[in-house]
FILUM-53525 format. One record per residue (C-alpha): residue in one letter; x, y, z; residue number from 1. Coordinates in steps of 0.05 Angstrom, whole numbers, plus 32768, in hexadecimal, padded with zeros to 4 digits. Example, Ala and Ser with C-alpha at 12.3 -4.5 7.8 and 13.67 -1.06 7.14 Angstrom:
residues 2
<r code="A" xx="80F6" yy="7FA6" zz="809C" pos="1"/>
<r code="S" xx="8111" yy="7FEB" zz="808F" pos="2"/>
//
This chain:
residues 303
<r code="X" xx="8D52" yy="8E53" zz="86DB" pos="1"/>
<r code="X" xx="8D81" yy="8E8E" zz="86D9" pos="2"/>
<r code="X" xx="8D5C" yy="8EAA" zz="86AD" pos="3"/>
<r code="X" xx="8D1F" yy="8EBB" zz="86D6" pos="4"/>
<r code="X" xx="8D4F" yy="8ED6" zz="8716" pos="5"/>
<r code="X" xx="8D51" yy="8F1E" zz="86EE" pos="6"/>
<r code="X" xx="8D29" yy="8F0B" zz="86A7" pos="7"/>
<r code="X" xx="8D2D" yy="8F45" zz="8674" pos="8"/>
<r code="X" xx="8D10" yy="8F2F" zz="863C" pos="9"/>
<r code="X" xx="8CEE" yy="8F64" zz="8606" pos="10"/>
<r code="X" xx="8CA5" yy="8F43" zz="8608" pos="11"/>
<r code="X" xx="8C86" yy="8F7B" zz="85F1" pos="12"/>
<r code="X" xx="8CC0" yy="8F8B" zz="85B0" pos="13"/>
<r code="X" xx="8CAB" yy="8F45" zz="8599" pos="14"/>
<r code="X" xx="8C5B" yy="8F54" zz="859A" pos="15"/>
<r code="X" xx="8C56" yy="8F61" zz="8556" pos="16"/>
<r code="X" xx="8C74" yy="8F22" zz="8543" pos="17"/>
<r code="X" xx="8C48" yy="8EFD" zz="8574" pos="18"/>
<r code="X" xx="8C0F" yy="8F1B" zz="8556" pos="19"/>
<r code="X" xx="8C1A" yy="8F00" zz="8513" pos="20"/>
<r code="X" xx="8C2A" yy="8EBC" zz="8530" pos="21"/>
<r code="X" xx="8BE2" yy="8ECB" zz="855D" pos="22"/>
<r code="X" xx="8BBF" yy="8EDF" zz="851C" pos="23"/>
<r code="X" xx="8BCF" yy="8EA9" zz="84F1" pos="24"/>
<r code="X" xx="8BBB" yy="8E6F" zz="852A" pos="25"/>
<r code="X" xx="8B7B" yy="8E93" zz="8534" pos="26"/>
<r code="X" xx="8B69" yy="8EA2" zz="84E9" pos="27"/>
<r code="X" xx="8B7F" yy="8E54" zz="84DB" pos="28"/>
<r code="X" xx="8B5C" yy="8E3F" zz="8518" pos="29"/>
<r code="X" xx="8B1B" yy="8E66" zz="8505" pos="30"/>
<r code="X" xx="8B22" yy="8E4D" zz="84BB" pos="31"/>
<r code="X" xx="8B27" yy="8E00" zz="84D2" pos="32"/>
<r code="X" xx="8AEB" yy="8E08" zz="8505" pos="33"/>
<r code="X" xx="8AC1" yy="8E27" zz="84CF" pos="34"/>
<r code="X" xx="8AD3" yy="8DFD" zz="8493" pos="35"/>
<r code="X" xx="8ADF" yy="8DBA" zz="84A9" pos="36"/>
<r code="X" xx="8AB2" yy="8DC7" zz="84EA" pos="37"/>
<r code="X" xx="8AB6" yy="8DAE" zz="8531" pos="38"/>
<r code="X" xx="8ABA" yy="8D62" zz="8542" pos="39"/>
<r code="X" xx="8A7E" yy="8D5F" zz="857A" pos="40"/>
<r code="X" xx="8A7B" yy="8D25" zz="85A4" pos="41"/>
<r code="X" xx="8A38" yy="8CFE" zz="85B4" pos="42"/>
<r code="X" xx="8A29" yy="8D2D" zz="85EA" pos="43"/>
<r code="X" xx="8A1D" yy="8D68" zz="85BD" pos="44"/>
<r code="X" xx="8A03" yy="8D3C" zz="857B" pos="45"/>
<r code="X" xx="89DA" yy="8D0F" zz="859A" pos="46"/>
<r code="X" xx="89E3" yy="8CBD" zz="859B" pos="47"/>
<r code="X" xx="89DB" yy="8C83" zz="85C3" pos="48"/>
<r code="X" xx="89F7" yy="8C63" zz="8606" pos="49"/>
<r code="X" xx="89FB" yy="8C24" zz="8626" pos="50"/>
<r code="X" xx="8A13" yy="8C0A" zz="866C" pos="51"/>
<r code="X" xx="8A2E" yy="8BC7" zz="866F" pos="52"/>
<r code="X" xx="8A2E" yy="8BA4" zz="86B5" pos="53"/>
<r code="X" xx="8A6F" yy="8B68" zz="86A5" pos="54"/>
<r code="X" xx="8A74" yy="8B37" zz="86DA" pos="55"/>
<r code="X" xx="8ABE" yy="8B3E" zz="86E1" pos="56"/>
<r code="X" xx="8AE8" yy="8B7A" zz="86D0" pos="57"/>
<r code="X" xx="8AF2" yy="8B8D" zz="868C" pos="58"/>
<r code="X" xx="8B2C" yy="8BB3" zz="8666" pos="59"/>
<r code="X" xx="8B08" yy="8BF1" zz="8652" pos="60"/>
<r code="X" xx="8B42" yy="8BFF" zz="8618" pos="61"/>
<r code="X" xx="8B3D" yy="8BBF" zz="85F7" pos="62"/>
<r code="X" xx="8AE8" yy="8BC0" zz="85F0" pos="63"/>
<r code="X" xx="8AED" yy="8C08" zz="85D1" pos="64"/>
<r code="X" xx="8B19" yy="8BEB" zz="8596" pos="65"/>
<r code="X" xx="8AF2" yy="8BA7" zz="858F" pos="66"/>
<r code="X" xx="8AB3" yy="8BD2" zz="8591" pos="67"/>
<r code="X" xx="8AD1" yy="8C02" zz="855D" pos="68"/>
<r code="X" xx="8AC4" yy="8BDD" zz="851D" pos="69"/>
<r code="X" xx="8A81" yy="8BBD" zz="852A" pos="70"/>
<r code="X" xx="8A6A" yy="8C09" zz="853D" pos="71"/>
<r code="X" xx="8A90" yy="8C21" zz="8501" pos="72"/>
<r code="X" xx="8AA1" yy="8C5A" zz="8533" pos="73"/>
<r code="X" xx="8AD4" yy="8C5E" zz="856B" pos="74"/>
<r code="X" xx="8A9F" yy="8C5E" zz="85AC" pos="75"/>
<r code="X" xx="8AA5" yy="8C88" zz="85EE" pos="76"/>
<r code="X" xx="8AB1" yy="8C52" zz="862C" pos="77"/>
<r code="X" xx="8AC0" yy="8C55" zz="8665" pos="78"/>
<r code="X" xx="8AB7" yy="8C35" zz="86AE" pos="79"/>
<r code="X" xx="8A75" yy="8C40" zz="86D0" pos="80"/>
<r code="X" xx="8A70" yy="8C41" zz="8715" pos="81"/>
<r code="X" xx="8A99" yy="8C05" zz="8720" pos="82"/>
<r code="X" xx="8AD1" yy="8BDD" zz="86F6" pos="83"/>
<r code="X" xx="8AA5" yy="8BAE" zz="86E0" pos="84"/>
<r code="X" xx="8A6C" yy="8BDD" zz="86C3" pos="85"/>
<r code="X" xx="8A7D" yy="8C03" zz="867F" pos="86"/>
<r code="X" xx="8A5F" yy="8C3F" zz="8665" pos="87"/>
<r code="X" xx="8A61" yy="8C3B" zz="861C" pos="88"/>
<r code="X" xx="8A4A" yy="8C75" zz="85ED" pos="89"/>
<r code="X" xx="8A41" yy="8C73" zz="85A2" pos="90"/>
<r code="X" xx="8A24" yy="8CA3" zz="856F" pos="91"/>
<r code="X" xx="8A18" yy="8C65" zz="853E" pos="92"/>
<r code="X" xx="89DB" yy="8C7A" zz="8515" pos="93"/>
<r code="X" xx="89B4" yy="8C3C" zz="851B" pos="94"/>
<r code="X" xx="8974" yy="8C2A" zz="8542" pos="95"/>
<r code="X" xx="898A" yy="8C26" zz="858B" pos="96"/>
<r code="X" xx="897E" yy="8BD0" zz="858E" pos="97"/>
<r code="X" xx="89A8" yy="8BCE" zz="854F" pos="98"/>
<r code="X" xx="89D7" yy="8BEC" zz="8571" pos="99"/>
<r code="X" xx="89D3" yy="8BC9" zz="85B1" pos="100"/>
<r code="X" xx="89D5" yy="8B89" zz="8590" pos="101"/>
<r code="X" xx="8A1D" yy="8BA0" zz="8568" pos="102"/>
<r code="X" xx="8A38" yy="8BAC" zz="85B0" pos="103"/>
<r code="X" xx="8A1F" yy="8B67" zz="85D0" pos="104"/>
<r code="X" xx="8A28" yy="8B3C" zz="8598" pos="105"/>
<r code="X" xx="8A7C" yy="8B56" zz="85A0" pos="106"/>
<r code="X" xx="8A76" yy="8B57" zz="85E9" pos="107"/>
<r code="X" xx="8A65" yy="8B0C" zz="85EA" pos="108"/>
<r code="X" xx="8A96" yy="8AF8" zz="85BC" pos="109"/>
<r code="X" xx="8AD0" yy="8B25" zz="85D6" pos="110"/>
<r code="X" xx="8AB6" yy="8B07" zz="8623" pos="111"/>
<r code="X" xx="8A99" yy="8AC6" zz="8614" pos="112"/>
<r code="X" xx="8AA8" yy="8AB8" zz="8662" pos="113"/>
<r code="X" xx="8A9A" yy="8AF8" zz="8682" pos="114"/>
<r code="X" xx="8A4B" yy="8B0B" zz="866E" pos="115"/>
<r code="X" xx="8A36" yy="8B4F" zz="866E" pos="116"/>
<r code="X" xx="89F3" yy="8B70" zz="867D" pos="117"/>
<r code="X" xx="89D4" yy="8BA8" zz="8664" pos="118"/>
<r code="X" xx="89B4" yy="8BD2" zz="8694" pos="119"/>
<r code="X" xx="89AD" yy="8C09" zz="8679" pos="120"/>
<r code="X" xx="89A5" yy="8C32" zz="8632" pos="121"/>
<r code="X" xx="8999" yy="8C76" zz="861E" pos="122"/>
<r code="X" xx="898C" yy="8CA3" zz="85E8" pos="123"/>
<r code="X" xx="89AE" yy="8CE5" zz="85EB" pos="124"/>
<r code="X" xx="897F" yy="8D0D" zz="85BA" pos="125"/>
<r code="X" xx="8993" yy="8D41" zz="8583" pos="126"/>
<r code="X" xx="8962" yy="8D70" zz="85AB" pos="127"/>
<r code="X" xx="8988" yy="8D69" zz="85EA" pos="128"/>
<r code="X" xx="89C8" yy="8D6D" zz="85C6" pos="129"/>
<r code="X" xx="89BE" yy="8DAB" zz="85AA" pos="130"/>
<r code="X" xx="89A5" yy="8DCF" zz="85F0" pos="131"/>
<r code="X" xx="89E2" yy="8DB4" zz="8605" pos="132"/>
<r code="X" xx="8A09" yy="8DCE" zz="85D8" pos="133"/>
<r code="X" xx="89ED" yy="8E18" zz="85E0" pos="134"/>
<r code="X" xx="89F7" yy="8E0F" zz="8627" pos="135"/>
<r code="X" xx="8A3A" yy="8E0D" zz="861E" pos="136"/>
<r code="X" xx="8A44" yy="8E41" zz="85F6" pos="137"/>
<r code="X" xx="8A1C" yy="8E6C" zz="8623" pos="138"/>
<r code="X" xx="8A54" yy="8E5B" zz="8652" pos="139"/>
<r code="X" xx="8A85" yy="8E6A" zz="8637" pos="140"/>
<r code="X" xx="8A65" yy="8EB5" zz="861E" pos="141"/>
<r code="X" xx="8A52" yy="8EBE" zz="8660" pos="142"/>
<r code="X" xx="8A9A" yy="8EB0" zz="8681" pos="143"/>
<r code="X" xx="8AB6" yy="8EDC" zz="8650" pos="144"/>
<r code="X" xx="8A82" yy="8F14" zz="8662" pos="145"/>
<r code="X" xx="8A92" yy="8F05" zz="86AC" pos="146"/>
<r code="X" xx="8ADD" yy="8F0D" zz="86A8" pos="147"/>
<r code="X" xx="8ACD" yy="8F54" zz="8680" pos="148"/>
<r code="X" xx="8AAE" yy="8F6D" zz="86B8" pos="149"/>
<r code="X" xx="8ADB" yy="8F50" zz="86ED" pos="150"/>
<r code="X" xx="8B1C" yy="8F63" zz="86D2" pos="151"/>
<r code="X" xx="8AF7" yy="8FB2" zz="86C1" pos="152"/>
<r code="X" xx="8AE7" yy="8FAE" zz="8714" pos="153"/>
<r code="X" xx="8B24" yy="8F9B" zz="8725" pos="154"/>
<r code="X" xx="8B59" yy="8FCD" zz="86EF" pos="155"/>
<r code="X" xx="8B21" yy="9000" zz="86ED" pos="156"/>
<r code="X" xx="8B3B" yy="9003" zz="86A0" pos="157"/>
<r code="X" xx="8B11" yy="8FDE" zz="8660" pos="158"/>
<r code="X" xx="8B5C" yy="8FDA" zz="8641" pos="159"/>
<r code="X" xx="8B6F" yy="8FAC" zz="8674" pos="160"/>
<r code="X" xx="8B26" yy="8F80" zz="865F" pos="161"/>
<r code="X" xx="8B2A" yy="8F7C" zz="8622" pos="162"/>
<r code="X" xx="8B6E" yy="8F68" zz="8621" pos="163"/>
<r code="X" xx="8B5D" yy="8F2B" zz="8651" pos="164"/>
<r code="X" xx="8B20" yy="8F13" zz="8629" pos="165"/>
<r code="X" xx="8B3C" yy="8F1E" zz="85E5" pos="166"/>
<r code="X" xx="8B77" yy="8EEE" zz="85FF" pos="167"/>
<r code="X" xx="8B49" yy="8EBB" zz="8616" pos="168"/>
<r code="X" xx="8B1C" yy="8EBC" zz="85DA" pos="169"/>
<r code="X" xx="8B65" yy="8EB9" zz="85B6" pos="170"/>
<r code="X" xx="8B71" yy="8E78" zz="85E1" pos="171"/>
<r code="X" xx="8B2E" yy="8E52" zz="85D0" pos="172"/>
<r code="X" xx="8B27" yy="8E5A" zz="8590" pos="173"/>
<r code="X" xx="8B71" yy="8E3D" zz="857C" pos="174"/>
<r code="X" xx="8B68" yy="8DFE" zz="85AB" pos="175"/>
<r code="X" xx="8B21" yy="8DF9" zz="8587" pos="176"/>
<r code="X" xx="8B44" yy="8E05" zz="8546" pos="177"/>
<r code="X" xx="8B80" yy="8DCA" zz="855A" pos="178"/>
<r code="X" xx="8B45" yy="8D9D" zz="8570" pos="179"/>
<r code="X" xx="8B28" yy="8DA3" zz="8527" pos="180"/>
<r code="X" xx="8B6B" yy="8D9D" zz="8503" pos="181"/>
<r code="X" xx="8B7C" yy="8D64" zz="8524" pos="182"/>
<r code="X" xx="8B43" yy="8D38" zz="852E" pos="183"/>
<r code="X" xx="8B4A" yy="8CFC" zz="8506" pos="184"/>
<r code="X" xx="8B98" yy="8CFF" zz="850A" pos="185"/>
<r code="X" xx="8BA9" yy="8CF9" zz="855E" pos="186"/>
<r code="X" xx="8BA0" yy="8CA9" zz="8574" pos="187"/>
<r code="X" xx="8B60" yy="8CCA" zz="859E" pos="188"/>
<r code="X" xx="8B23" yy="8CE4" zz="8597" pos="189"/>
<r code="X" xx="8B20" yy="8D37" zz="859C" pos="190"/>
<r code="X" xx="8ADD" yy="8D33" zz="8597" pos="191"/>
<r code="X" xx="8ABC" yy="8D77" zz="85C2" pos="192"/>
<r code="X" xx="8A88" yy="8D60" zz="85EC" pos="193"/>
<r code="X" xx="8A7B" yy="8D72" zz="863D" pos="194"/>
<r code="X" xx="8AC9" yy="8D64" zz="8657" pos="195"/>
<r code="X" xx="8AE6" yy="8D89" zz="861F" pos="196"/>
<r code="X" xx="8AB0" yy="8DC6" zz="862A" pos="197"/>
<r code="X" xx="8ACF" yy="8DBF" zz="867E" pos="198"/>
<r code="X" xx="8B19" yy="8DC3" zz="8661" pos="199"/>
<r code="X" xx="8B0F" yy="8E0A" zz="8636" pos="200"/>
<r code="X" xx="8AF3" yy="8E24" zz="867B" pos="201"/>
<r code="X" xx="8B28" yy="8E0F" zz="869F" pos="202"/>
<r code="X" xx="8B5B" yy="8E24" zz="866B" pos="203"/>
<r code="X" xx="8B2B" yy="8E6D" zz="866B" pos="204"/>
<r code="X" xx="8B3C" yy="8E6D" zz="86BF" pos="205"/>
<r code="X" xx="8B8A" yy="8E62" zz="86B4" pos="206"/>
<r code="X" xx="8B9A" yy="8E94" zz="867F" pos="207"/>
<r code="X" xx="8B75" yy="8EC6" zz="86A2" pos="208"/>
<r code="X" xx="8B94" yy="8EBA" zz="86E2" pos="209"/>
<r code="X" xx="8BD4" yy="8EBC" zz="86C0" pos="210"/>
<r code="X" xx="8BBE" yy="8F01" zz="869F" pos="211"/>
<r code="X" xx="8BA7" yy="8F19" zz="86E0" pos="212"/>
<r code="X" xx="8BE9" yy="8F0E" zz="8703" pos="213"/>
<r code="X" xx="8C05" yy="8F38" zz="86CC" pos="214"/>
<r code="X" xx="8BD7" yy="8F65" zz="86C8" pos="215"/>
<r code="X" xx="8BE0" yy="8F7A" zz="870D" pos="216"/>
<r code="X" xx="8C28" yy="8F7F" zz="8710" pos="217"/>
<r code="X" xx="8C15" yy="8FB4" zz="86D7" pos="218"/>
<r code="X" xx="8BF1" yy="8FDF" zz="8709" pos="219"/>
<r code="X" xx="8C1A" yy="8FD0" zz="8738" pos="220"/>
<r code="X" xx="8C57" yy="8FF1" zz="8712" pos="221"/>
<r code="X" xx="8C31" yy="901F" zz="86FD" pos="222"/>
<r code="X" xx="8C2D" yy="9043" zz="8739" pos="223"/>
<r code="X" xx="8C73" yy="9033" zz="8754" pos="224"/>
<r code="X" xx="8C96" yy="9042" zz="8713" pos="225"/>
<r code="X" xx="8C69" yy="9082" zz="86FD" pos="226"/>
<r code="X" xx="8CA1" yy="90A0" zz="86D4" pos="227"/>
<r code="X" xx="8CAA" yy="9068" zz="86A7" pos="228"/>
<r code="X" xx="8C8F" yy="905E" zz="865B" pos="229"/>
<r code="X" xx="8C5B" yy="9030" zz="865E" pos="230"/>
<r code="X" xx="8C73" yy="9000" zz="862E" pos="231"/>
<r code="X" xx="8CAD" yy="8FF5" zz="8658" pos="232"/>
<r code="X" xx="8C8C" yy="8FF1" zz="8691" pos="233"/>
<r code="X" xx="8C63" yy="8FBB" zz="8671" pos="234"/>
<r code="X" xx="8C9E" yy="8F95" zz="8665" pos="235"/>
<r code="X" xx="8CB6" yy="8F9E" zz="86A1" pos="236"/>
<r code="X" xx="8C6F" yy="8F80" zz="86C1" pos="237"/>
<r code="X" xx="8C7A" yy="8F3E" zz="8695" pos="238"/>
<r code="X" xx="8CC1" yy="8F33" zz="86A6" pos="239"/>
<r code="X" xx="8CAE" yy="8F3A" zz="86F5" pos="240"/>
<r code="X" xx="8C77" yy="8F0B" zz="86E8" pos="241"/>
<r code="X" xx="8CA1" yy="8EE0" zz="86B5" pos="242"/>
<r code="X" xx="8CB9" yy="8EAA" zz="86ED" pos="243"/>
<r code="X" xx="8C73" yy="8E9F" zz="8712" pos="244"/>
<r code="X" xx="8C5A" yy="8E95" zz="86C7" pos="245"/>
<r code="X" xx="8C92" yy="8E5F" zz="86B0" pos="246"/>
<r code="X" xx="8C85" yy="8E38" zz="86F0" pos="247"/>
<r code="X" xx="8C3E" yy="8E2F" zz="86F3" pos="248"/>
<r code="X" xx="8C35" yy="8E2A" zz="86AA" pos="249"/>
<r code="X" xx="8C6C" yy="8DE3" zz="86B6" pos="250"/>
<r code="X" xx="8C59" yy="8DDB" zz="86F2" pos="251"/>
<r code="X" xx="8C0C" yy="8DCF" zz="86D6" pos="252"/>
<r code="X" xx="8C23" yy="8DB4" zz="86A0" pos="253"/>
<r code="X" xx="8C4B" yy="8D7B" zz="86B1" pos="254"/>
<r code="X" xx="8C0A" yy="8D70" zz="86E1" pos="255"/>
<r code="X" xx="8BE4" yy="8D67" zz="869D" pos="256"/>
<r code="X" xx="8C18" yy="8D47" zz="866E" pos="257"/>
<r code="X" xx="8C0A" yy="8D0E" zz="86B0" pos="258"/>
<r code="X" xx="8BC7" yy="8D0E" zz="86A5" pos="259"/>
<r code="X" xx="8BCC" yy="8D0C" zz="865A" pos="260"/>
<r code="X" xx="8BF8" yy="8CCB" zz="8655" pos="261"/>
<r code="X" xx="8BE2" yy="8CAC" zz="868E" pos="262"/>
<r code="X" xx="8B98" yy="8CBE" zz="869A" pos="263"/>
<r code="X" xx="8B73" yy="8C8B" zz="8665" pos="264"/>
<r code="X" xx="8B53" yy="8C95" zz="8622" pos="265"/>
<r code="X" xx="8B1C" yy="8CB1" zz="8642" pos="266"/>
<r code="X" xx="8B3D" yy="8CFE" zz="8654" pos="267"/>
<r code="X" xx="8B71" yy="8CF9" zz="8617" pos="268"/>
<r code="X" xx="8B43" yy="8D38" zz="85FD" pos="269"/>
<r code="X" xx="8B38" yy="8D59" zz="863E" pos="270"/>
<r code="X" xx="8B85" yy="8D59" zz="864B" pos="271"/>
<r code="X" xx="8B9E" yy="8D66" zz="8609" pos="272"/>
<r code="X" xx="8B6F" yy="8DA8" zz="8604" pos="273"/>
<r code="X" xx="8B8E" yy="8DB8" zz="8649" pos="274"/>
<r code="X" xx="8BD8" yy="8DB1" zz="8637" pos="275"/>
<r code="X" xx="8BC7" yy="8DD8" zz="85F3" pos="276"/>
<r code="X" xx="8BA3" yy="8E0A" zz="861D" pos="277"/>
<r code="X" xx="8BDA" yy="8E16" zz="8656" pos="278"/>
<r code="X" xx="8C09" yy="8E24" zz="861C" pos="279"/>
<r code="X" xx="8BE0" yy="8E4D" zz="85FC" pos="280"/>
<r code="X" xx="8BCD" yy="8E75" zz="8646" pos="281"/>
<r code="X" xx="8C1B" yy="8E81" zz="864B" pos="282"/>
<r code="X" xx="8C28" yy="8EA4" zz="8606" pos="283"/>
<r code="X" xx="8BE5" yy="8ECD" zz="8612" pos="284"/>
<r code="X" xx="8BF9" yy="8EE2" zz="864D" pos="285"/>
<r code="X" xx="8C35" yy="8EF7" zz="8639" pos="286"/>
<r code="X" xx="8C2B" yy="8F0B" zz="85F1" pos="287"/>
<r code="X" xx="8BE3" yy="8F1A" zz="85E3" pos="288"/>
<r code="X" xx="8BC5" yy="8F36" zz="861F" pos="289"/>
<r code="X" xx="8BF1" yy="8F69" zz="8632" pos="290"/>
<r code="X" xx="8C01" yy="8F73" zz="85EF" pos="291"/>
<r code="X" xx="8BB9" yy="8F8E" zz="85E5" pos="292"/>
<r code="X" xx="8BBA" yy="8FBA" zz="861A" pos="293"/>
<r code="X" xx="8BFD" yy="8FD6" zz="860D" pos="294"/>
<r code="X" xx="8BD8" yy="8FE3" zz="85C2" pos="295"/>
<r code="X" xx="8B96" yy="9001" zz="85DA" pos="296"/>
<r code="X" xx="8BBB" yy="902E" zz="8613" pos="297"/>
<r code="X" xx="8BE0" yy="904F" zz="85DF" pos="298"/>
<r code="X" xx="8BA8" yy="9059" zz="85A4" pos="299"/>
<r code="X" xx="8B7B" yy="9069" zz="85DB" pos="300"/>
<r code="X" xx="8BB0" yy="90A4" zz="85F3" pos="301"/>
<r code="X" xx="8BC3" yy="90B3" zz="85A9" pos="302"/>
<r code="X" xx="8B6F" yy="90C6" zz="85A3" pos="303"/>
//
């Protein structure tokens, strides 16, 4: 931790390497999404669900690999209410008592002694799926248009916002690009449905707090150190900052490595976008953001 006591590292010197490194994840990320497309879960393609009521407790683990081969397709479960009700979800094409009947028929002989219920089934509909998936999108526009307008309040300079968003946008689109590379080769699904929609907002809300931090120790210097060149001053601003940064970022993530090993099938997606994303947060913050500003402040002084 010596390091941090009186950091000098030459962040800015390095940000034409980072942005090679930034350009090819994006361009490779952007190329995967587009080619091979997104892997969209049954809350955004539509499907079918079921709730089993068991009447003892069931391993939830187990009946999501039984289920797997009758369904032909790995199924969403998970506990509903209580640990004896499952919440199973499928996007198996077939008629919605063909597909019930796949899931009793292996409930009963997987649980010949503990019989199940159903009490309740569902049809999530393509016509829903689709409002729901340009809700989501509208979110995530709209957050980005927010945090323009905040971070231009707050710096009183559009430098200083489109530095922030372009980072963000920078941040999404490679953790969407790593979802669609490597669905299909992770043991678990990285399917993008609702949770995975809630983790690129939270990973939106920690790199921009993380760039806001920074961001203000940039005005901040600015006005104490007026003489100075303002990519040093930059510099200087990250290296201040460089401490708080390294400790939240492991800080958070050890929080979410936790959650990732320990937290279930269920939110292997939703904490393996997170620990992607805090990474990601921490070189943006320190690479890309301020980076961009550093750029635009001097083309915008060169014009």
């Amino acid at each position: 931790m010596r390091w941090f006591e009186t950091p000098n590292f030459n962040f800015t010197g390095a940000r034409r390497t980072a942005y090679i490194i930034s350009a090819v994840l994006f361009l490779l990320s952007l190329g995967a999404i587009l080619t091979k497309g997104l892997q969209y879960g049954i809350d955004f393609k539509g499907g079918k669900e079921f709730v089993l009521d068991f009447e003892q407790p069931i391993e939830v683990t187990t009946l999501r690999s039984e289920l797997t081969e009758p369904l032909g397709v790995t199924p969403e479960l998970k506990l509903f209410g209580s640990d004896s009700d499952v919440l199973i979800r499928t996007d198996h094409e077939g008629e919605i008592n063909v597909v019930q009947n796949l899931i009793t028929d292996k409930v009963q002989e997987l649980y010949p002694d503990n019989p199940a219920t159903v009490i309740k089934t569902d049809v999530v509909g393509p016509r829903f799926a689709e409002d729901l998936k340009s809700g989501a999108l509208q979110a995530v526009i709209y957050a980005m248009v927010i945090i323009f307008i905040y971070i231009l309040i707050r710096f009183r300079n559009w430098t200083f916002s489109a530095g922030a968003v372009a980072a963000l946008i920078h941040d999404v689109v490679i953790v969407l690009g790593g979802f669609t590379l490597l669905s299909g080769i992770v043991p678990f699904s990285l399917q993008v449905d609702q949770a995975i929609i809630a983790a690129f907002l939270t990973i939106v809300g920690y790199s921009l707090n993380d760039t806001v931090v920074v961001f203000d120790r940039i005005r901040e210097n600015s006005n104490v150190h007026k003489g100075m060149e303002y990519t040093e001053m930059v510099n200087k601003s990250l290296n201040d900052t460089l401490s708080r940064t390294v400790i939240t970022s492991v800080t958070t993530l050890f929080v979410v490595t936790v959650l990732f090993i320990f937290g279930g099938e269920v939110l292997k997606g939703f904490s393996f976008a997170l620990i992607i994303g805090i990474i990601l947060g921490t070189y943006s913050s320190l690479f890309v953001a301020s980076s961009l500003v550093l750029e635009m402040d001097e083309r915008t002084r060169k014009s």
